[in-house]
Steps between C-alpha positions, in 0.01 A plus 500: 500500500451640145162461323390483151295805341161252538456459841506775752711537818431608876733653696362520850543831679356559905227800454334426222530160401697374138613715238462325154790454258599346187944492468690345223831410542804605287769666463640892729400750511164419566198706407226584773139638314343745796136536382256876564278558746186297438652273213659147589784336309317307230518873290572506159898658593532217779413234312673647185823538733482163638522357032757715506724364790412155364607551204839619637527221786458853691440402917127686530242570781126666496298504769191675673526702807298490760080568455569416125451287212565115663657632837318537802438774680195807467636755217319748737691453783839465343761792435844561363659403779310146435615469187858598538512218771379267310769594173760503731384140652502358137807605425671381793331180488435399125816656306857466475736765428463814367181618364377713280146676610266592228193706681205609325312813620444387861815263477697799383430655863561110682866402307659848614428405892625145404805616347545723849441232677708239335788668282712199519240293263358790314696511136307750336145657472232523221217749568197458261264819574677512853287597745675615816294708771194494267322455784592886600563647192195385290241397814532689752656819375266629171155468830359783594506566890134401528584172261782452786342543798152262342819231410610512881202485637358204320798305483526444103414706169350371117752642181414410195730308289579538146614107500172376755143427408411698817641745737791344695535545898743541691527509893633821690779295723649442122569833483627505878723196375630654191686789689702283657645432149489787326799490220475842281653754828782392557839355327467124468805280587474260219808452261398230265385519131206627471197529212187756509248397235213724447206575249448849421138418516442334821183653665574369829873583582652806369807378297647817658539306782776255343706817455460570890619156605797562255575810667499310834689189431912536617540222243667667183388187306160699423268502137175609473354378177171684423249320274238752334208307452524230748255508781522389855459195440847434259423194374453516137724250249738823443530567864545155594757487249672795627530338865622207385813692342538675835553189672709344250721794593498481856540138493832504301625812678408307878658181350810670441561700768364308827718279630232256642476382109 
């Protein structure tokens, strides 16, 4: 059943309880907001996303995963694994069609092992700040040996966070978790459109690293756009704008092409 945008939704999954969802009905493609790691999907771009799709009569889904925002589940003891799960369980059970996948930072990282897992309803990608193997690449790698072996041995390490009042933990088996994922190695087989926005000042993922998942992607549907004074967080008026027009792109371009439509 479809819900309005006032009352939240709980889809019921077996290990950790309900995941919490607002979905608006409309027309296909439909959009699917993946939030970051440690945000939820009342965020200024989710809720922004979810005007937007109303406006249109645009089908559109947010949810939290697992350990946050409304969901249940202990953040601590969730991983990506988790979280892909639980995208993958909301898109099999609350959408029609094919979707379009817009992931912010974390999300980034979650809608490329959706759109592995589920080509057939994957349409196209939208990567705000993608993320993928941050957990590697921007954790685990820039530690010291000692930092390492401290991070093993107690089971979870403080960083501070540019975006967080405080220093932000995160548990070792995360790490342990995100190799099982890791995206930036190796050739991904994904051939749909896909759209890498990045601000040239983000101080928590490189924007370099939207260049690397380019590089990766088989799909030769590929732009990077590359905003110079947006932050991580890519969510002023100007930005917002900017995301809309990318969807009004993919939207017509899916609409015309897919022959589910």
């Amino acid at each position: 059943m479809v819900m309005g945008m006032t009352e939240v939704s709980k889809h019921i999954i077996d290990q950790f309880g309900a995941i919490a969802y607002h979905r608006v009905s409309g027309a296909q493609p439909g959009v699917v907001f993946l939030c970051g790691h440690g945000s939820d999907m009342n965020g200024s771009k989710a809720t922004h996303l979810q005007a937007w799709a109303e406006r249109r009569g645009q089908s559109f889904l947010r949810f939290d995963y697992s350990g946050h925002g409304q969901s249940d589940g202990d953040f601590l003891k969730t991983n990506i694994s988790d979280w892909t799960r639980d995208t993958i369980d909301m898109i099999d059970a609350h959408t029609d069609g094919p979707q379009i996948l817009v992931g912010s930072s974390l999300g980034g990282w979650i809608m490329l092992n959706a759109a592995l897992a589920r080509p057939a309803r994957v349409a196209a990608l939208v990567g705000i700040a993608a993320a993928p193997d941050f957990t590697e690449d921007l954790i685990w790698t820039p530690l010291d040996d000692a930092a390492k072996a401290d991070f093993k041995s107690s089971g979870q390490i403080a960083m501070e966070n540019p975006y967080a009042g405080s220093p932000v933990n995160y548990p070792y088996h995360l790490i342990e978790d995100g190799r099982q994922h890791l995206r930036l190695r190796a050739p991904l087989p994904i051939n749909v459109p896909v759209r890498l926005l990045h601000g040239m000042q983000d101080a928590e993922v490189p924007w370099q690293t939207a260049s690397r998942l380019a590089e990766q992607l088989q799909s030769e549907d590929v732009a990077v756009m590359f905003d110079k004074t947006a932050t991580h967080r890519f969510s002023e008026p100007r930005q917002l704008a900017q995301l809309e027009r990318v969807l009004d792109e993919l939207v017509t371009l899916i609409a015309k092409t897919s022959p589910a439509i």
